[in-house]
MIDOSE-1310 file (N, C-alpha, C; in nm, 2 decimals, decimal comma, always signed):
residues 229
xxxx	-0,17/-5,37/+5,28/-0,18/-5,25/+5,36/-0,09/-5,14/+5,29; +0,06/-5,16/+5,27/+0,08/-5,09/+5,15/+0,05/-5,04/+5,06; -0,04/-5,14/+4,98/-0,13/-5,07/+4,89/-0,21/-4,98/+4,85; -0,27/-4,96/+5,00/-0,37/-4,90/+5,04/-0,31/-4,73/+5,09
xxxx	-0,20/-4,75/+5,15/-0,10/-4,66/+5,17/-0,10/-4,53/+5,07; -0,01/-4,66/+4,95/+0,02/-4,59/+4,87/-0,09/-4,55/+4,76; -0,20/-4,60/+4,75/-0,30/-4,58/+4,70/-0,39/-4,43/+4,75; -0,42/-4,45/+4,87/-0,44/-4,29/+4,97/-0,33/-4,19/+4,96
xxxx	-0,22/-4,25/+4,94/-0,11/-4,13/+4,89/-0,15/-4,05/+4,74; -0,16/-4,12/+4,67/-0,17/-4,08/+4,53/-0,28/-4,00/+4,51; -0,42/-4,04/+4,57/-0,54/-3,96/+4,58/-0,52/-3,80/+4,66; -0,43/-3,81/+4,76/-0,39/-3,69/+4,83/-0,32/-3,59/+4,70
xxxx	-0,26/-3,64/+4,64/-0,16/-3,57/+4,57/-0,23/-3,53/+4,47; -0,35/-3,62/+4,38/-0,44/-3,53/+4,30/-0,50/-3,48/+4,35; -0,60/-3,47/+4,49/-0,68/-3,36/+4,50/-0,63/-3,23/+4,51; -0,45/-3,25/+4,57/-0,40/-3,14/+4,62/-0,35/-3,08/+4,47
xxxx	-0,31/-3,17/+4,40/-0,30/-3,08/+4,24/-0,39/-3,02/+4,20; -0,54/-3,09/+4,20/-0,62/-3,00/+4,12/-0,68/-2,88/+4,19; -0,64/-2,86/+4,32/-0,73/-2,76/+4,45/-0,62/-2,65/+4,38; -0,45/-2,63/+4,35/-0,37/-2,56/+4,30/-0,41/-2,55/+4,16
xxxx	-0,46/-2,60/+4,08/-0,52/-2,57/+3,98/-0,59/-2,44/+3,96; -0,68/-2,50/+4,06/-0,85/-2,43/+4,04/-0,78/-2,29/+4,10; -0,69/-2,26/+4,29/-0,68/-2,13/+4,28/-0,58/-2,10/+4,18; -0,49/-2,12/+4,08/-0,42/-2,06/+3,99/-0,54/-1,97/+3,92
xxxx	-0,67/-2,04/+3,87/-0,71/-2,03/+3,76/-0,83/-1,93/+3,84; -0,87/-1,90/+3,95/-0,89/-1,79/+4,03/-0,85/-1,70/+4,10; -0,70/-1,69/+4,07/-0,60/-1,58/+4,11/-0,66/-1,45/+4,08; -0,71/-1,36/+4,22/-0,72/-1,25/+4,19/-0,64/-1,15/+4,10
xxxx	-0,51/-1,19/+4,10/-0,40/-1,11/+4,02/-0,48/-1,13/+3,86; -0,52/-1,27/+3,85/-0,55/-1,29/+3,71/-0,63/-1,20/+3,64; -0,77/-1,21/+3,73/-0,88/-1,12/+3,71/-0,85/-0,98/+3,72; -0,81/-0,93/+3,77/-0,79/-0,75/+3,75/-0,64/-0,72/+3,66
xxxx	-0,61/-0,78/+3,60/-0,52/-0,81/+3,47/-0,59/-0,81/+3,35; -0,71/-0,83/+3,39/-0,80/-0,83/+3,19/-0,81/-0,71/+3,15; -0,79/-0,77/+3,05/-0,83/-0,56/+2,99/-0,69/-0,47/+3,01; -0,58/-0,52/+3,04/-0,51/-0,44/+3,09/-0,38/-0,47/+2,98
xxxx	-0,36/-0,64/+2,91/-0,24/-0,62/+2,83/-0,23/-0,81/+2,80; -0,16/-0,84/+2,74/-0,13/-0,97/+2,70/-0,07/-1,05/+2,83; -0,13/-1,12/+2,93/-0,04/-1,16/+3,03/+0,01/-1,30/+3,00; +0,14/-1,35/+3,00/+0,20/-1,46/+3,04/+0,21/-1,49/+3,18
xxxx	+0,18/-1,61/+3,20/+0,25/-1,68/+3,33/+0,40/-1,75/+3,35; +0,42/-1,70/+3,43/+0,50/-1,80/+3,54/+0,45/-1,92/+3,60; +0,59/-2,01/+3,60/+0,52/-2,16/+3,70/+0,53/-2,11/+3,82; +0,58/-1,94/+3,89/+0,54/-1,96/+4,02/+0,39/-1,93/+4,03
xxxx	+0,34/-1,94/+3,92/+0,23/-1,85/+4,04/+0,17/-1,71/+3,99; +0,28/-1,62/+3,97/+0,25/-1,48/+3,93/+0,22/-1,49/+3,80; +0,20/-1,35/+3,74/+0,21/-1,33/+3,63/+0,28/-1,18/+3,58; +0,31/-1,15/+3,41/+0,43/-1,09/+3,38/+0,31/-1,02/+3,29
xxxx	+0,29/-0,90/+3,28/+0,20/-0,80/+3,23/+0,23/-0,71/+3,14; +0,23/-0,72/+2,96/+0,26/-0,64/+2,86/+0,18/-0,55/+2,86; +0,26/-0,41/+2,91/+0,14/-0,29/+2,88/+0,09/-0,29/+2,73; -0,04/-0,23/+2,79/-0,11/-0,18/+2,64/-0,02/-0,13/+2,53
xxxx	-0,04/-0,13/+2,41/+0,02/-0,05/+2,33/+0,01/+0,06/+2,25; +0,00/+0,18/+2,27/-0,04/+0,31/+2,22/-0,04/+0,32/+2,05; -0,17/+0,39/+2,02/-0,17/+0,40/+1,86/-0,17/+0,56/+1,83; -0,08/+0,59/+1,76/-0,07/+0,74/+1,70/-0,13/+0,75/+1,58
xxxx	-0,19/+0,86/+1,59/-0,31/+0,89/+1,42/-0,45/+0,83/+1,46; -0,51/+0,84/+1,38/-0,64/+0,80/+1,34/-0,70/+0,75/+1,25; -0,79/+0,62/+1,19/-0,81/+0,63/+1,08/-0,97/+0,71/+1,00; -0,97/+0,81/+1,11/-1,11/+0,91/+1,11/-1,07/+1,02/+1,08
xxxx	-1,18/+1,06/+0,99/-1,10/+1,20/+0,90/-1,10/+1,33/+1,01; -1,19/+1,33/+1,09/-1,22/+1,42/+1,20/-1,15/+1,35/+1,36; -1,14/+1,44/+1,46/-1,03/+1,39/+1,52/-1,15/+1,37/+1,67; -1,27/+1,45/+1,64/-1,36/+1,41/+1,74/-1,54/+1,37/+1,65
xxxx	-1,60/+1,31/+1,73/-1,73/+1,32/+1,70/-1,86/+1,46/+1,72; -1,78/+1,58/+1,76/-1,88/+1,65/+1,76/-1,92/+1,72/+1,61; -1,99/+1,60/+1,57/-2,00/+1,73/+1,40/-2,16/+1,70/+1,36; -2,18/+1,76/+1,25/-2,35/+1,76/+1,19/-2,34/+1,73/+1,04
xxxx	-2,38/+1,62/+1,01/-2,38/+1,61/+0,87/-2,48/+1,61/+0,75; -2,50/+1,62/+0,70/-2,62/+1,66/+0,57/-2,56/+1,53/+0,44; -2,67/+1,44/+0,46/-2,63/+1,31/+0,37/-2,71/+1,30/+0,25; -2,70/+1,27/+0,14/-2,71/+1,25/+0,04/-2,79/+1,15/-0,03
xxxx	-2,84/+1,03/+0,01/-2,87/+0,92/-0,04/-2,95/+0,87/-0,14; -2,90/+0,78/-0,26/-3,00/+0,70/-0,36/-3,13/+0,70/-0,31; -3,16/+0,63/-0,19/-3,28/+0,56/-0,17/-3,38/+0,67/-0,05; -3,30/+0,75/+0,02/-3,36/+0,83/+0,10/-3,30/+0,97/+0,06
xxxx	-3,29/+0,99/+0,01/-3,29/+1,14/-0,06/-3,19/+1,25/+0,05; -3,28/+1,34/+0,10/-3,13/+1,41/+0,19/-3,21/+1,43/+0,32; -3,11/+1,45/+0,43/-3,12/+1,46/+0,56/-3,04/+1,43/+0,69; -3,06/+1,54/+0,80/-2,94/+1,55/+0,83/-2,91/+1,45/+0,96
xxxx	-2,81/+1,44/+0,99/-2,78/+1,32/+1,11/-2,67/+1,40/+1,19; -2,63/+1,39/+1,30/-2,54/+1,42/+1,43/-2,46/+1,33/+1,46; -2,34/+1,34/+1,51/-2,19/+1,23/+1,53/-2,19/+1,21/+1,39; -2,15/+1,20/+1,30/-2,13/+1,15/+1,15/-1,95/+1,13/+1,17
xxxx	-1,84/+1,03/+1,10/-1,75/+1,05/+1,10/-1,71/+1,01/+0,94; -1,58/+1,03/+0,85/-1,55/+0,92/+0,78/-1,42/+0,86/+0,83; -1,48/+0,76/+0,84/-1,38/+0,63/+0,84/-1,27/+0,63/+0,77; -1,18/+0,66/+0,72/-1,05/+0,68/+0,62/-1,04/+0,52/+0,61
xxxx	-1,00/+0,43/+0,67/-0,94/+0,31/+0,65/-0,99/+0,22/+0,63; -1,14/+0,23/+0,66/-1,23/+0,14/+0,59/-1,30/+0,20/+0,48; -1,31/+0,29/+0,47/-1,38/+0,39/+0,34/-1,52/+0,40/+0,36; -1,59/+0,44/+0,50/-1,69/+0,44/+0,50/-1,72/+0,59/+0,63
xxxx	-1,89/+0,60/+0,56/-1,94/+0,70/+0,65/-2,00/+0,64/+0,79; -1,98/+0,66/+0,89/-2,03/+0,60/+1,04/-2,07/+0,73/+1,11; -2,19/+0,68/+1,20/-2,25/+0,75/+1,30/-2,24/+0,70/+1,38; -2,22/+0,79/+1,55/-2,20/+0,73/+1,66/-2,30/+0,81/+1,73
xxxx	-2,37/+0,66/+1,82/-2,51/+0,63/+1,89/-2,44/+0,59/+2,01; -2,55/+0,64/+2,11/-2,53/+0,63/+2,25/-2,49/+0,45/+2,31; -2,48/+0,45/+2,42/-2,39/+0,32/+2,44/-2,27/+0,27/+2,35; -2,21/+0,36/+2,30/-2,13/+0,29/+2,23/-2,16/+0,26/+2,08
xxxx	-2,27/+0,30/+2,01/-2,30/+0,14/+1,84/-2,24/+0,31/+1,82; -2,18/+0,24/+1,73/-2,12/+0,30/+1,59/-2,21/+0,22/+1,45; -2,30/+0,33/+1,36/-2,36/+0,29/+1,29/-2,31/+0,30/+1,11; -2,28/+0,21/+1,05/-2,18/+0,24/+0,94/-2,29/+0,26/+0,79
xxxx	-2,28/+0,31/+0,70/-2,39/+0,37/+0,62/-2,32/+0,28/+0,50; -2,36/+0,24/+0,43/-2,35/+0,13/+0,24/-2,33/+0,28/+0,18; -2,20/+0,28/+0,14/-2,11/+0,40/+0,07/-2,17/+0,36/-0,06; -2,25/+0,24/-0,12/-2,31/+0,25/-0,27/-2,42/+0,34/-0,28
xxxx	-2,52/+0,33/-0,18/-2,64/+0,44/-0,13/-2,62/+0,58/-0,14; -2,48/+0,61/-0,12/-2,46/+0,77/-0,08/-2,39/+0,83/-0,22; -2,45/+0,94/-0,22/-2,43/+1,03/-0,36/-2,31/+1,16/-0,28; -2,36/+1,22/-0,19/-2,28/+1,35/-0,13/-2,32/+1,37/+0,03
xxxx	-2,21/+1,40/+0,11/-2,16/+1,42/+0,23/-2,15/+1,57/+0,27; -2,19/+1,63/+0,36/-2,13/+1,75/+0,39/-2,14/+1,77/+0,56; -2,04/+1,73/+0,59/-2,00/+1,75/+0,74/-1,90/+1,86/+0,82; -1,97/+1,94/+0,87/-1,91/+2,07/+0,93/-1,84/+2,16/+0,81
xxxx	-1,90/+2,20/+0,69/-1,90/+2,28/+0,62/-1,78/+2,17/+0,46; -1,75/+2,08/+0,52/-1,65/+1,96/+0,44/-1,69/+1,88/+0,35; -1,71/+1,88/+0,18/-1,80/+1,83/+0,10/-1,71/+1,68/+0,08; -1,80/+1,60/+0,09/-1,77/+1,47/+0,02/-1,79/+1,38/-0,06
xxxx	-1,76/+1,34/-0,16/-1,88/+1,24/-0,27/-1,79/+1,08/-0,28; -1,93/+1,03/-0,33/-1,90/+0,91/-0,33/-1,88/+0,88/-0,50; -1,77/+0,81/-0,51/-1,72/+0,81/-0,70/-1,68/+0,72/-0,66; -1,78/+0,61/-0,79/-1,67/+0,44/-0,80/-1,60/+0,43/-0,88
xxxx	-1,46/+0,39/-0,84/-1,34/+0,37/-0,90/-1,31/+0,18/-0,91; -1,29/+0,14/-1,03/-1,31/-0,01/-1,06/-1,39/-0,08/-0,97; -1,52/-0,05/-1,01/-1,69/-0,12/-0,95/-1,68/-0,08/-0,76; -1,60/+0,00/-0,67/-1,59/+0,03/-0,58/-1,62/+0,13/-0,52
xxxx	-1,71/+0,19/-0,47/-1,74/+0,28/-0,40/-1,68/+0,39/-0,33; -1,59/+0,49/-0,37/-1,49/+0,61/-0,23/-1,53/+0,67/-0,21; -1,46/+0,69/-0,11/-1,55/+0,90/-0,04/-1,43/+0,96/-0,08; -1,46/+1,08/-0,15/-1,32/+1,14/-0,19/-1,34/+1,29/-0,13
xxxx	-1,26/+1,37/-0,08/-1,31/+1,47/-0,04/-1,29/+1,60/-0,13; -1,37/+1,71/-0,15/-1,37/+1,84/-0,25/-1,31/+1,90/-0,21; -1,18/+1,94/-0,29/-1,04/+1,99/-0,21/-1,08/+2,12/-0,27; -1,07/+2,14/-0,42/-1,08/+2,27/-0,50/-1,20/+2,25/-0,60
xxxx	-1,26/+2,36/-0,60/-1,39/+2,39/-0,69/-1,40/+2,51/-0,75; -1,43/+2,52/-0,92/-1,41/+2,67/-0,95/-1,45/+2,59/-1,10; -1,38/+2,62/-1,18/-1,39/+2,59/-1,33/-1,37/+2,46/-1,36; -1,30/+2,37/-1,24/-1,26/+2,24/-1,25/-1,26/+2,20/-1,09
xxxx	-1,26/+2,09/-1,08/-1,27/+2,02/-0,92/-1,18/+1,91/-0,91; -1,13/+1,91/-0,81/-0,99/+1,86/-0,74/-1,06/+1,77/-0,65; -1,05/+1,69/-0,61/-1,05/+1,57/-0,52/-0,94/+1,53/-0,43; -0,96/+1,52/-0,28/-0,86/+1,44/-0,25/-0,91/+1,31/-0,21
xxxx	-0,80/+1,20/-0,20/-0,84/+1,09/-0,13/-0,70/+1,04/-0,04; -0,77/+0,97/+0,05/-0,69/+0,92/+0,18/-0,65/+0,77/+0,16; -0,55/+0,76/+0,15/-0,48/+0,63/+0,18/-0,46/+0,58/+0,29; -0,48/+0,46/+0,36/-0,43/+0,48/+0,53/-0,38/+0,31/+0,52
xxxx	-0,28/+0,35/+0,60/-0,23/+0,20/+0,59/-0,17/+0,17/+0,81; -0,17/+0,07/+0,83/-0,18/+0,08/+1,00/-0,06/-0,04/+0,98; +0,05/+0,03/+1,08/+0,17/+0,02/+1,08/+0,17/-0,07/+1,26; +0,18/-0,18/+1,29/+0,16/-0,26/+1,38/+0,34/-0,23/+1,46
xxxx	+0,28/-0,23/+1,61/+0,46/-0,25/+1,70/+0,51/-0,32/+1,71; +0,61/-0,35/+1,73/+0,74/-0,45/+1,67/+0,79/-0,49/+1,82; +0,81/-0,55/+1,89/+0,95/-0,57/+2,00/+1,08/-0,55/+1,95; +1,09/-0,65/+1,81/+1,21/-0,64/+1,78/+1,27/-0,52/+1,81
xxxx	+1,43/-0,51/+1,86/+1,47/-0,40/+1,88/+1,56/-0,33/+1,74; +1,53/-0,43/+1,63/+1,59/-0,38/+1,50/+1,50/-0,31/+1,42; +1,33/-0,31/+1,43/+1,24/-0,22/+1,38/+1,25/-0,10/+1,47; +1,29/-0,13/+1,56/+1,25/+0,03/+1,67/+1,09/+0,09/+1,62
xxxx	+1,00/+0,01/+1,63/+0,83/+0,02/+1,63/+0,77/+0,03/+1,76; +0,79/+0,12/+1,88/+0,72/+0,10/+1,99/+0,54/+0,10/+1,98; +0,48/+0,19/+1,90/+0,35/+0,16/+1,90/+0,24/+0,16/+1,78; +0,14/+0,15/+1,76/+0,12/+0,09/+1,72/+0,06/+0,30/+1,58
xxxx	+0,06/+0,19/+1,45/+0,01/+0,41/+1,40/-0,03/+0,40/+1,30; -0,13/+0,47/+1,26/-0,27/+0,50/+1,14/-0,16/+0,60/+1,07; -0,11/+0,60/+0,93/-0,04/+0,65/+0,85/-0,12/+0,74/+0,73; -0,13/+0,81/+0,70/-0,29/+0,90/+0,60/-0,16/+0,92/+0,52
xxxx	-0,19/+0,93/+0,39/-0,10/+0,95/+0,28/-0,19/+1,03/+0,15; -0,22/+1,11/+0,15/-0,34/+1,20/+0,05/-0,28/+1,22/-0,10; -0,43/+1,13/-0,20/-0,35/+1,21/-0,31/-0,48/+1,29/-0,35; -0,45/+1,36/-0,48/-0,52/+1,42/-0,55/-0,56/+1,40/-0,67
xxxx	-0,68/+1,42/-0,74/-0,75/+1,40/-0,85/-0,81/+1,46/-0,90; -0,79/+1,53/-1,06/-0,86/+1,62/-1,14/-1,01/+1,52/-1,15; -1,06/+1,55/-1,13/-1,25/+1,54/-1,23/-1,32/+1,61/-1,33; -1,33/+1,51/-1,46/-1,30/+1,61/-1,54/-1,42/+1,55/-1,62
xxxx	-1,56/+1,51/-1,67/-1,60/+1,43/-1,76/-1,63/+1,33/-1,73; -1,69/+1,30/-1,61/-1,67/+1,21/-1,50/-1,59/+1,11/-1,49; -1,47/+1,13/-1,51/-1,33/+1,06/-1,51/-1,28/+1,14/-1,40; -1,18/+1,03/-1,34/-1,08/+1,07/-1,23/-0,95/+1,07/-1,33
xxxx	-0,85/+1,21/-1,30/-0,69/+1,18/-1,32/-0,60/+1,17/-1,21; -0,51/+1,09/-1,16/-0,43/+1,13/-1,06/-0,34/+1,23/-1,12; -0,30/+1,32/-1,00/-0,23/+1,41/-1,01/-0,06/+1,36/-0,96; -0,03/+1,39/-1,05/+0,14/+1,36/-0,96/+0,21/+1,49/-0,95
xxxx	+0,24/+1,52/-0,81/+0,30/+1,63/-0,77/+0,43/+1,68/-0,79; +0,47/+1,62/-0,92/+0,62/+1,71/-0,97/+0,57/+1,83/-1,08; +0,65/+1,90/-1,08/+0,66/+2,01/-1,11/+0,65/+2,00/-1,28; +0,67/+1,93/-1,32/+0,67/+1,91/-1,46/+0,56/+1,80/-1,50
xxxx	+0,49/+1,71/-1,42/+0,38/+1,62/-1,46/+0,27/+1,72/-1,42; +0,28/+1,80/-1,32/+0,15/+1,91/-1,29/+0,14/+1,95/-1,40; +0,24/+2,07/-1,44/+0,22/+2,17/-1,56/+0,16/+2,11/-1,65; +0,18/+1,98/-1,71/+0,21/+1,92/-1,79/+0,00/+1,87/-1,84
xxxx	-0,02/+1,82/-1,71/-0,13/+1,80/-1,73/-0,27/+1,94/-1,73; -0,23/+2,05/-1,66/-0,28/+2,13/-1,64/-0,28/+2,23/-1,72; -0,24/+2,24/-1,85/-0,20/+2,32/-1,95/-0,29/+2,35/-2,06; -0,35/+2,45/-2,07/-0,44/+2,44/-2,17/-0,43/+2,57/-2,28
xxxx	-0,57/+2,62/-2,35/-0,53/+2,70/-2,45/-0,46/+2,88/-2,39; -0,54/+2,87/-2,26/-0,53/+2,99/-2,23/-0,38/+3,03/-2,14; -0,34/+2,90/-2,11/-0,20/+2,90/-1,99/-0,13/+2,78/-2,02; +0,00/+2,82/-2,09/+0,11/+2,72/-2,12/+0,15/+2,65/-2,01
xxxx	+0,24/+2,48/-2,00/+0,30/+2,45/-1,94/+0,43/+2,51/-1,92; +0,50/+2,56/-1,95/+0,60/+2,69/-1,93/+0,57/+2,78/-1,82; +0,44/+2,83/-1,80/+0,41/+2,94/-1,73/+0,37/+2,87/-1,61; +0,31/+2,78/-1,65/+0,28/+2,70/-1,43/+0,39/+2,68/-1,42
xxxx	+0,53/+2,59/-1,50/+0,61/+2,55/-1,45/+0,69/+2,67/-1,39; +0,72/+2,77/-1,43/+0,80/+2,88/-1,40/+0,71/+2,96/-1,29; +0,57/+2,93/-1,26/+0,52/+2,99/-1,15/+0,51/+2,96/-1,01; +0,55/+2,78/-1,03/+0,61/+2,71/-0,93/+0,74/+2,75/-0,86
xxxx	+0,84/+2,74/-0,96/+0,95/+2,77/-0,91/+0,98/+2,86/-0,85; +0,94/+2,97/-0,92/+1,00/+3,12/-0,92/+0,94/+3,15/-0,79; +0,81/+3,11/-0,74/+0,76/+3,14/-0,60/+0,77/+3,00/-0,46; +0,88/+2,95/-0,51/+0,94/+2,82/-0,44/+0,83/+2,76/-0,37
xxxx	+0,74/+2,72/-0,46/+0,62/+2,64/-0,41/+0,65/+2,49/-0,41; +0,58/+2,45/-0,33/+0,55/+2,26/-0,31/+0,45/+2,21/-0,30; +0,44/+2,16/-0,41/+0,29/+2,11/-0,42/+0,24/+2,00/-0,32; +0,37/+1,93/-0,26/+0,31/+1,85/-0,17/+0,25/+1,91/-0,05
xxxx	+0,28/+2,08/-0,04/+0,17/+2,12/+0,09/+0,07/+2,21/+0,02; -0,06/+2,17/+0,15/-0,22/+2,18/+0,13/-0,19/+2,34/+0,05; -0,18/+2,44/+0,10/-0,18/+2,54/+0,15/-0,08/+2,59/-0,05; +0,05/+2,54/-0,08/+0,08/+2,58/-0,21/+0,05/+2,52/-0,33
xxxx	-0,03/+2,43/-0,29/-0,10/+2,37/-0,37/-0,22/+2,41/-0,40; -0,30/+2,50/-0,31/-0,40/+2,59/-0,38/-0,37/+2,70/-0,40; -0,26/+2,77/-0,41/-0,16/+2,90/-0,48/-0,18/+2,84/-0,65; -0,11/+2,73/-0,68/-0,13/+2,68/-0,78/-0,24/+2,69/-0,87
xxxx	-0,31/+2,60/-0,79/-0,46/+2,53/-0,84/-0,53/+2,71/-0,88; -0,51/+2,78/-0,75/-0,56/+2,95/-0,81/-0,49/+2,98/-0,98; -0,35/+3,01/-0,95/-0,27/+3,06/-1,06/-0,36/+2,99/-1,21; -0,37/+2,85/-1,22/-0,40/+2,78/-1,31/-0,55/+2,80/-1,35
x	-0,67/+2,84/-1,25/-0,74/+2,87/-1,28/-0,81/+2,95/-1,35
């Protein structure tokens, strides 16, 4: 009879574990929790809810999709498409389609880009395909290209990283012969490369200074690129 007792005892105790089971694992709290952040549990019961984490920057060269672009391609020649973006961090051209599809284009296919007046070409650099964008055009052509590297949030409180951020780092490139040069933005590697029969390196470098230019901004950096032209 004890047996039996304690046998009916034990079967009470698993149905009633696994009935706490099942509503744990249909906690309303659980369900309207998704989508909302990384949740841990507690053994009471509740649960502890990591807000989302905010991302600063973009890795899209445009900051919205309203644009028009006029594409280029090997295989289909030219024509134009709507939503066009580039991708900085993947290195690619993408269109955005209703419900949601983002449609991504084979950057080997594409010869030239021009989106909301913004020229872009596609140049392979060691058997790879970029979009580099047409900074300056005149007697020589300037290139820039985007570097993007995505900097992930930290807890630690010794990073002080609260969220999460798309970092764009731009450099620049003579095209010259269908060769790319990097440009290094000191004052003496510019002149230096930029120097030819008609305009000493002496005279960029002294045209830099004397008008306390910085080549690392957009803006005196085509003061330059003018002067040198």
């Amino acid at each position: 009879m004890k047996k039996r007792i304690f046998l009916l005892l034990q079967i009470i105790s698993i149905l009633t574990s696994l009935a706490q089971e099942k509503t744990h694992k249909t906690n309303p709290n659980n369900i309207t929790r998704q989508g909302f952040g990384t949740q841990v549990d507690f053994q009471i019961g509740q649960g502890f809810v990591n807000p989302k984490v905010e991302t600063d920057g973009t890795p899209y060269y445009f900051d919205d999709w309203d644009t028009e672009g006029i594409i280029y391609s090997k295989d289909k020649g030219k024509y134009k498409i709507k939503k066009v973006n580039i991708n900085l961090y993947d290195n690619t051209l993408e269109a955005f389609y209703g419900d949601g599809y983002v449609f991504t284009f084979f950057s080997k296919n594409l010869i030239k880009i021009i989106i909301n007046t913004k020229v872009f070409r596609v140049i392979k650099v060691n058997k790879k395909s970029k979009i580099f964008e047409l900074f300056f055009n005149d007697k020589f052509s300037i290139y820039r290209y985007y570097n993007i590297s995505y900097s992930e949030h930290s807890i630690n409180p010794m990073v002080n990283r609260k969220v999460n951020k798309y970092i764009q780092k731009a450099e620049y490139y003579l095209y010259s012969e269908n060769k790319l040069t990097k440009i290094k933005l000191s004052k003496n590697s510019f002149s230096k490369l930029f120097q030819s029969d008609k305009i000493s390196q002496q005279s960029i470098y002294k045209f830099i200074k004397e008008n306390k230019l910085s080549l690392s901004k957009e803006t005196d950096l085509i003061k330059v690129l003018n002067f040198v032209n």
